[in-house]
N, C-alpha and C positions, 0 to 999 in steps of 0.2 A: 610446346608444353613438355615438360622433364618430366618420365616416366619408368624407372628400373622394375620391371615385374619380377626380377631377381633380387633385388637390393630388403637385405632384414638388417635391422639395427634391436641389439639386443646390449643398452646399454647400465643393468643393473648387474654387469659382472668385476671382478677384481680388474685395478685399470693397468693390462699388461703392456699399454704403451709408457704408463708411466715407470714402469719398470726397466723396459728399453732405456728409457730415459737416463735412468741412472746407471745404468749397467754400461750404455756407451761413452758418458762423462766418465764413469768411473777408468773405462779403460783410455780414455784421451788423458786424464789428468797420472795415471800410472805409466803412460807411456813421454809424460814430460817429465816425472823423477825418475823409470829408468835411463833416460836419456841425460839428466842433469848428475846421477852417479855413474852413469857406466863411462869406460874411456873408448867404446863405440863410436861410429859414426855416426852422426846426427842426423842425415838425411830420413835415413829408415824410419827413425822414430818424428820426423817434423811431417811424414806422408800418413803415420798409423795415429797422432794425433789430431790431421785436417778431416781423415777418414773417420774417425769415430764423432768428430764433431759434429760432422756434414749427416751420418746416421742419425744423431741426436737430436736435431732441428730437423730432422725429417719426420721423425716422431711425434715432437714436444707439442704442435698443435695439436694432433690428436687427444693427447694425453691431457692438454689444457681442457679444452671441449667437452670430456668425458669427467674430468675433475670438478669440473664448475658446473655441471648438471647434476653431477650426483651429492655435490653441493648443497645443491638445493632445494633438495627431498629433507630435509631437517627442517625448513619454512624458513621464514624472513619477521624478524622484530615486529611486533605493533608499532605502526605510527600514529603518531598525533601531527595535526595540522594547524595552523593558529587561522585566525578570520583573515589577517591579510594574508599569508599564504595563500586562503582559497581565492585570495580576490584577483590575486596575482593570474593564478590558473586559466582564471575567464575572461580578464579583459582583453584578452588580444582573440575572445573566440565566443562573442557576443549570441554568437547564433547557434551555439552547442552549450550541453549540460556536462562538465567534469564526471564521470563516476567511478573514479578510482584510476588504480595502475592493474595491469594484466597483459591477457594478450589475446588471443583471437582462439579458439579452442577447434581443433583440426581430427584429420587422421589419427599424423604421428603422435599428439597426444594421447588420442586414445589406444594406437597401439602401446606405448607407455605404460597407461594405464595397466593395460591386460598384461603387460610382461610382470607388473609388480601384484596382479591380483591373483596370480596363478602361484605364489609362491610364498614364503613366509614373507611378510613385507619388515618385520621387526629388524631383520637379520640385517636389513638395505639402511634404514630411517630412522633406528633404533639409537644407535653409539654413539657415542661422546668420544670427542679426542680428549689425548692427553693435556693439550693447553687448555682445551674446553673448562676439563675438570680441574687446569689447575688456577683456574681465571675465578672459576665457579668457588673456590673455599679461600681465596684469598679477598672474596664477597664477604663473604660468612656465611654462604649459604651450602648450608651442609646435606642439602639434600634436592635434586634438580627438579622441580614442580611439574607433575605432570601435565603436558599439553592436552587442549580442549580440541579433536578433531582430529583429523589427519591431516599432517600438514605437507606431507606427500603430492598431495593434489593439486595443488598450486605449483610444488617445485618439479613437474613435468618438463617447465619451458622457463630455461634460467632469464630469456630474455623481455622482460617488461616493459612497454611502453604504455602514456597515457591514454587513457579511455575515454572517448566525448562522444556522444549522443547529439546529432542535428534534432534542433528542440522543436523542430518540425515536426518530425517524428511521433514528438510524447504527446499529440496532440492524440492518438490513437488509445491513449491512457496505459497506466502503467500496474499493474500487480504488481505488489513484495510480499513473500512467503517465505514464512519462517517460523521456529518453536521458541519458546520466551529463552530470551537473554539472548538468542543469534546473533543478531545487531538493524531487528527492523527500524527502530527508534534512532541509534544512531544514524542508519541511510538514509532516517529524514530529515535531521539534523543537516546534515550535508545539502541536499536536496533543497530544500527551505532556504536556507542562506542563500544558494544562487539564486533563488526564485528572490529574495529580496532585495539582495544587490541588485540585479535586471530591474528595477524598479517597480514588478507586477505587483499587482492586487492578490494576497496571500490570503487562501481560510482552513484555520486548522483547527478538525473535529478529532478530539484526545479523548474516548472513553476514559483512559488510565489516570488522565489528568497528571502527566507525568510533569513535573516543576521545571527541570530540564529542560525538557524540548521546548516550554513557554518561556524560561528566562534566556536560552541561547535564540531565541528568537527575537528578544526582546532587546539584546544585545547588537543582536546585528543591525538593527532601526536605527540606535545610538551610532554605531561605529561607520555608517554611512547620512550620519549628520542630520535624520528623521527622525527622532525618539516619538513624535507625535504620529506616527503613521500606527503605533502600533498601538490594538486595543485589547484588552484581556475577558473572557467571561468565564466564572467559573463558581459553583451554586457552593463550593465550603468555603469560598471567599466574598460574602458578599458586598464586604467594603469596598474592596479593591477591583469591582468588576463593571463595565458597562451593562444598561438595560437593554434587552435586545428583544424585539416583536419578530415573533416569528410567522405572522399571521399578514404583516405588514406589505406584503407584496402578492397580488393578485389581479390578473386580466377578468376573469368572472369569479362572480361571488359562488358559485359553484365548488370553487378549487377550494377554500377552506374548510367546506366538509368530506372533501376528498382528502385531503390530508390529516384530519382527525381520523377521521374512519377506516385510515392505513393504521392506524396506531393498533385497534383492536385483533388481538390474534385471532387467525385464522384457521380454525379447529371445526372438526367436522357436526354438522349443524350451530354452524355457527353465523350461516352467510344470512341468515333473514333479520337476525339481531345487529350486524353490519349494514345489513338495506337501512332497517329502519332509525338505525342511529347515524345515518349519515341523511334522511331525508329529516331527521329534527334537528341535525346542527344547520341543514343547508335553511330549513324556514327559520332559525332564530336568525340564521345571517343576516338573510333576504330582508327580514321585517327592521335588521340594525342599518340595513344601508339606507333603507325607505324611512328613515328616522336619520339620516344624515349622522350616524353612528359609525367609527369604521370599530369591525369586529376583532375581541379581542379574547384571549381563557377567560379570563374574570367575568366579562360579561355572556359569553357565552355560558360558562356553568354557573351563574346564579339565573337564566331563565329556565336552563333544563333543571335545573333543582327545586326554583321556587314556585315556577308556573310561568308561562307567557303574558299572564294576565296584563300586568305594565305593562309590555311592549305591544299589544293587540290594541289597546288605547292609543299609544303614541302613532302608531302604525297607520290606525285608520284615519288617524284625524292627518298627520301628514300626506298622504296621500287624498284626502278630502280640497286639504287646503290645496295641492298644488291642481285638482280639477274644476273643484268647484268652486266656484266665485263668494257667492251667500253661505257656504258649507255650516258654518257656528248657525245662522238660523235654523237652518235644514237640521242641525242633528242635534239641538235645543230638545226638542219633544222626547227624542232618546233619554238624552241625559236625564229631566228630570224624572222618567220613571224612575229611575234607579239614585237619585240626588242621594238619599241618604242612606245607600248600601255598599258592601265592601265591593272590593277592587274587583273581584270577578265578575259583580253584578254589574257594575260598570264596563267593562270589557264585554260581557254578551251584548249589553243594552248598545255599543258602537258597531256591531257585530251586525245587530240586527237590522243597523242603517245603513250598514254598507251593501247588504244584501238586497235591501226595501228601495235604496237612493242611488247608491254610485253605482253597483252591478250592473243594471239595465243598458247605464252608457260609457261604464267607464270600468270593464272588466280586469281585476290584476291577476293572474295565476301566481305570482309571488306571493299576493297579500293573502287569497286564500287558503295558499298551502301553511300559514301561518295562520289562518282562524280555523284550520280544517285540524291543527294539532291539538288549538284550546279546546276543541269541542273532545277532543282524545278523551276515556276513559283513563283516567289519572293511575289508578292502579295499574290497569295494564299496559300505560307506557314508561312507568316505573321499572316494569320486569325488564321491556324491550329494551329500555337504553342501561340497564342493570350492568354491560360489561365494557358501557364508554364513561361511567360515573366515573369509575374508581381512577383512572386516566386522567380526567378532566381534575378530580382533584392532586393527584401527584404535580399538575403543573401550573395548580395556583395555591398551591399552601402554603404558607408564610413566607420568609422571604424571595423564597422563589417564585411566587406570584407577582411580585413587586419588578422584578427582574423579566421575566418575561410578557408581564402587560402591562409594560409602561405608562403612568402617569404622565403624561406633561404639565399640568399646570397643577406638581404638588413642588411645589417652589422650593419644598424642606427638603425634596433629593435633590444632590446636587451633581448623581453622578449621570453619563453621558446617555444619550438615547439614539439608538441605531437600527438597520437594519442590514439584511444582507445586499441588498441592492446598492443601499448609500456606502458602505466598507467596499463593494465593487468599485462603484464610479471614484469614489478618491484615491483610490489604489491603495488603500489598507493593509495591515496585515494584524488579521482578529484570530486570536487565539481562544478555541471554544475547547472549555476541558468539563466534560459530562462528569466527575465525580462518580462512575460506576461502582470502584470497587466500593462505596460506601452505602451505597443503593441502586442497584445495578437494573432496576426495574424503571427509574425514576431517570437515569442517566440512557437506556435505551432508549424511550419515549423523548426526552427531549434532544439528542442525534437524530432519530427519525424524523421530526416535525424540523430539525433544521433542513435536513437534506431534501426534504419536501419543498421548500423553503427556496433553494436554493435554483430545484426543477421548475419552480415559476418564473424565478427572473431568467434564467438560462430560458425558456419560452418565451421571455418579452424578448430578450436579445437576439433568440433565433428566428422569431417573426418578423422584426423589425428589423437588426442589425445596425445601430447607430452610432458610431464612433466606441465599435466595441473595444476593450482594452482583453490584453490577456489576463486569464484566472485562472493560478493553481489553487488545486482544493487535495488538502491532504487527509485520506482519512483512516487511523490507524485504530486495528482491532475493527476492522467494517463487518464483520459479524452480526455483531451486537447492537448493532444500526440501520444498514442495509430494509429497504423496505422496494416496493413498487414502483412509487417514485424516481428511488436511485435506479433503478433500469431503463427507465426515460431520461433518468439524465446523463447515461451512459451512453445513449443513444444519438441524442441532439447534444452534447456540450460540445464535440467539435464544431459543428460549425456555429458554435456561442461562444468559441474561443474561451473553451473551457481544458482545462488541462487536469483530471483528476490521475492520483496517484494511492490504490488502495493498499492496505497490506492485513495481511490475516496472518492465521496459524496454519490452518489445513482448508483444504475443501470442502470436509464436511461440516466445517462451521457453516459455509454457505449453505449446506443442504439446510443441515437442522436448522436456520434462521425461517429461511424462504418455505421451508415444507416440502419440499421435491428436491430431487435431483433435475431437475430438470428446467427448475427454477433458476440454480445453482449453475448450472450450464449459461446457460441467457445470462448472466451475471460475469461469465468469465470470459463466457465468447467476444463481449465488447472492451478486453483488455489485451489490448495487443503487444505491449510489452511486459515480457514477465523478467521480473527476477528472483531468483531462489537461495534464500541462505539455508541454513541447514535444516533439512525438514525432515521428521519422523514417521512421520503418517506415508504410510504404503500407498495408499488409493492416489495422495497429494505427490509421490515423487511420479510415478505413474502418469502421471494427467502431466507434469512440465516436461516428462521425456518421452510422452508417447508422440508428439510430432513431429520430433528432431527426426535425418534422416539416418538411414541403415546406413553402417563402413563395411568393407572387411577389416579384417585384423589377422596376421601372418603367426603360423607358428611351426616351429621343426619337428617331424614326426621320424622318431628312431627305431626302428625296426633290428631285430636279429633271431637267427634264427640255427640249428643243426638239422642234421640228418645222416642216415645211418643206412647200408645196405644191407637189405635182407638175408641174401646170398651169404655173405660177406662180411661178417661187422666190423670186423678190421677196417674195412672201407667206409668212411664217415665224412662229412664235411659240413661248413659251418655258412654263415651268409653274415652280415651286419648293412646298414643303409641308412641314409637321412633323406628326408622328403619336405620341401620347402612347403605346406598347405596353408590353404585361406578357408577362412571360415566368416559368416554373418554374423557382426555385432551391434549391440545399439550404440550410438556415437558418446553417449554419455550412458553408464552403467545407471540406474536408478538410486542403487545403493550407497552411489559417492555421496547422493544430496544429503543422507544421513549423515554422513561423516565430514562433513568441512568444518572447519574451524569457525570461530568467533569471524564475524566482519569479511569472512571469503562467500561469493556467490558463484552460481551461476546465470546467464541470462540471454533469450533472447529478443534481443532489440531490431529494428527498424527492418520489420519484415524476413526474417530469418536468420540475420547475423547473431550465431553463436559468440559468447564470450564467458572467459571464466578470468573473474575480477576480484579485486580486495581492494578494503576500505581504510584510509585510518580514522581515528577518534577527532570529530574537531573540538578542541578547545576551546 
């Protein structure tokens, strides 16, 4: 292993080899015109020309070297990439993810770094050549636009090679952080495309509901000869969107009031108003399956709103029929006390059969926790489920109800009806845009209940595992979404051959979603790949560079000094010195994450390999 504990490179100075350069041409090429004027002998001057040459090629690399790094501290063009381009990229490397060009982010980089942070860096990064500026107004651009970032940071390391990710790897899931306009959306633009070429089953949850990232997704379906794989949902289009049950997939009937009951914020005394709005969605469940109903919002919030009353009928008498044989005789005498009273007197009057007839032999703790509700003091479980109402109705009001509790047998819609499980097993790719910025209370709730959603089938497939296919799930702005749920399915989606990919702003978006820090913690800890675009937030650069490891970093310490004899003053002398010293820095300064450019990150992937990468735009 090479090792110079002497060797400093301090390459942001005037480049005196290229000087050399010129200075030794110049005197070979003076010493072939005095040689073609003078009536001299030739020899002399055919020796002082081979000699200054043979000086000049002894230089010229260096001077190459140092020219083409410092280069490249002014950055490199935006690129755009077209769809076959990217396809190009991956098909000979089926088993890695493209993420850009870069290079591998080191020592020398970071000593780089320090030599340019210690110093005015304008003075390096700053100027325009003369062709620059005369390329620049024969544009017509009469004034050079200021760049977004520092574009310095990238040009450390003139030399770039392709970036691929073993897609083994992302199974460990992946963070992207960054402040709006960085380029989170486009890395998932990029990102997404491979994951639909590869043929997988794609789900993407878009708070922003950004058009974009649904139509370049929608494009790449087409351009690989699926346009049918691809499905849309999105609540300010409701024409153009599939019906989607989010309620539709579950091992116990339990899990659907576990997943409403995440929706309610979690505020302090808040948790008994949570118990008990989660034990009356779980009995209206109960009592829909025991009625060969499968549960759905609509029908769940017209029992919490109207009463159980209907369903405590349907309820008993199904479960009469499937014990008792004679049951219709048996519960005859019920009925007609109550023959010509309203729906509640009829629902005590079956109540009180079930309690007189089937209880004795044929106990349900389901069907009671459903008659033990009707018997509830109406006002006061009005109060108790007061903070799961207002919920229940944001996700069956108009046609958003129609959208998420699918009809089937209303023959006049004709649009499609899905689930996340069925978009799984076909290898779909569903494009789910929550329309937050337009109600951003109504777009949280229905991300949440998807992702909840999502933690159930990832459960069937983790139990079972049966011809599981890969799934990327991408979800941008997970902030705003993120529930309890999603912790669980951070936890089990690898081995559900789950591949999530989140991306936020800062950190403490996750605080303030989850309510802790420590919530927030749990939520990042099971993301083992991070990548960082340009990030502002102090606490969020902190947290991507406090586990990289410590370098040193070298710098020249110049010392001088006099003195003077007492006796004596006549008698005086001086001292001067350099001192090569090391000192402890962090491998990555905190501060650069604030300063990248548009579409530059950094990141690390597959278990500690640092990288610092850029992106271009695809088309």
């Amino acid at each position: 292993m090479k090792y110079n504990a002497l060797e400093y490179e301090m390459p942001w100075r005037p480049n005196y080899e290229k000087q050399a350069v010129i200075g030794w041409v110049g005197a070979s090429l003076s010493a072939v015109a005095v040689n073609y004027y003078s009536p001299m002998p030739s020899d002399p001057f055919y020796w002082m020309t081979g000699i200054c040459g043979v000086m000049a090629l002894s230089q010229l690399p260096k001077a190459v070297k140092l020219a083409r790094l410092q280069k490249h501290l002014k950055g490199r063009e935006l690129n755009f990439i077209t769809m076959e381009e990217l396809q190009e990229k991956i098909q000979d490397h089926p088993d890695e993810m493209w993420i850009g060009s870069g290079f591998n982010w080191e020592n020398t980089h970071a000593q780089r770094a320090f030599e340019i942070l210690k110093r005015d860096w304008t003075s390096i990064t700053g100027f325009e050549t003369t062709t620059e500026k005369a390329l620049r107004v024969l544009k017509g651009n009469k004034k050079k636009p200021d760049p977004i970032g520092s574009s310095w940071i990238h040009g450390v390391e003139p030399n770039e090679k392709t970036l691929m990710q073993d897609l083994g790897h992302t199974e460990g899931h992946t963070l992207i952080v960054g402040t709006t306009g960085a380029g989170k959306t486009r890395m998932f633009d990029i990102m997404i495309s491979q994951a639909i070429m590869r043929k997988e089953a794609v789900i993407i949850i878009d708070p922003k509901g950004d058009k974009d990232m649904r139509d370049k997704a929608r494009r790449v379906c087409d351009a690989i000869g699926e346009p049918e794989k691809f499905v849309s949902f999105h609540p300010a289009f409701p024409d153009e969107s599939i019906r989607i049950d989010p309620l539709r997939n579950f091992t116990r009937v339990t899990e659907i009031a576990s997943r409403l009951a995440a929706l309610i914020p979690s505020e302090a005394g808040a948790d008994p108003f949570k118990s008990f709005a989660w034990q009356a969605l779980n009995n209206i469940a109960q009592g829909l399956v025991m009625t060969y109903q499968r549960p759905n919002l609509t029908l769940l919030r017209r029992f919490l709103e109207g009463g159980p009353a209907g369903l405590v009928i349907k309820a008993v008498e199904a479960y009469a029929e499937k014990n008792l044989q004679d049951w219709e005789a048996l519960a005859q005498p019920y009925k007609d006390k109550a023959k010509n009273g309203h729906r509640e007197k009829q629902a005590f009057a079956l109540l009180r059969f079930y309690y007189d007839v089937i209880q004795p032999d044929y106990p349900s703790s389901e069907l009671e926790g459903l008659l033990s509700m009707f018997q509830h003091d109406a006002t006061h479980f009005s109060k108790m489920v007061s903070n799961l109402l207002p919920i229940m109705n944001m996700l069956t009001s108009g046609e958003l109800g129609k959208m998420l509790s699918p009809d089937a047998t209303d023959l006049d819609d004709l649009r499609g009806i899905t689930d996340t499980a069925r978009i799984i097993n076909n290898g779909q790719v569903a494009y789910i845009g929550l329309d937050s910025l337009t109600d951003s209370m109504v777009g949280s709730a229905i991300g949440s209940i998807m992702l909840s959603d999502l933690t159930a089938v990832a459960g069937d497939r983790y139990n079972f595992a049966v011809n599981n296919r890969v799934v990327n799930i991408f979800v941008d702005e997970a902030a705003e979404v993120i529930n309890d749920p999603f912790i669980q399915l951070l936890n089990k989606g690898r081995g559900a051959k789950l591949r999530l990919f989140v991306a936020t702003q800062t950190f403490s978006d996750f605080s303030a979603r989850m309510g802790s820090k420590d919530k927030a913690i749990q939520v990042l800890g099971n993301l083992n790949n991070k990548f960082a675009l340009r990030v502002l937030d102090t606490e969020t650069q902190e947290y991507i560079t406090s586990n990289l490891p410590k370098t040193r970093v070298k710098y020249v310490m110049r010392t001088q000094g006099q003195n003077t004899h007492g006796d004596e003053p006549a008698m005086h002398g001086g001292n001067q010195g350099e001192r090569l010293m090391e000192e402890e820095s962090d491998l990555i300064q905190p501060q650069l994450l604030g300063m990248l450019p548009n579409l530059e990150f950094f990141a690390t992937i597959s278990g500690g390999r640092l990288i610092k990468g850029r992106l271009p735009i695809l088309e």
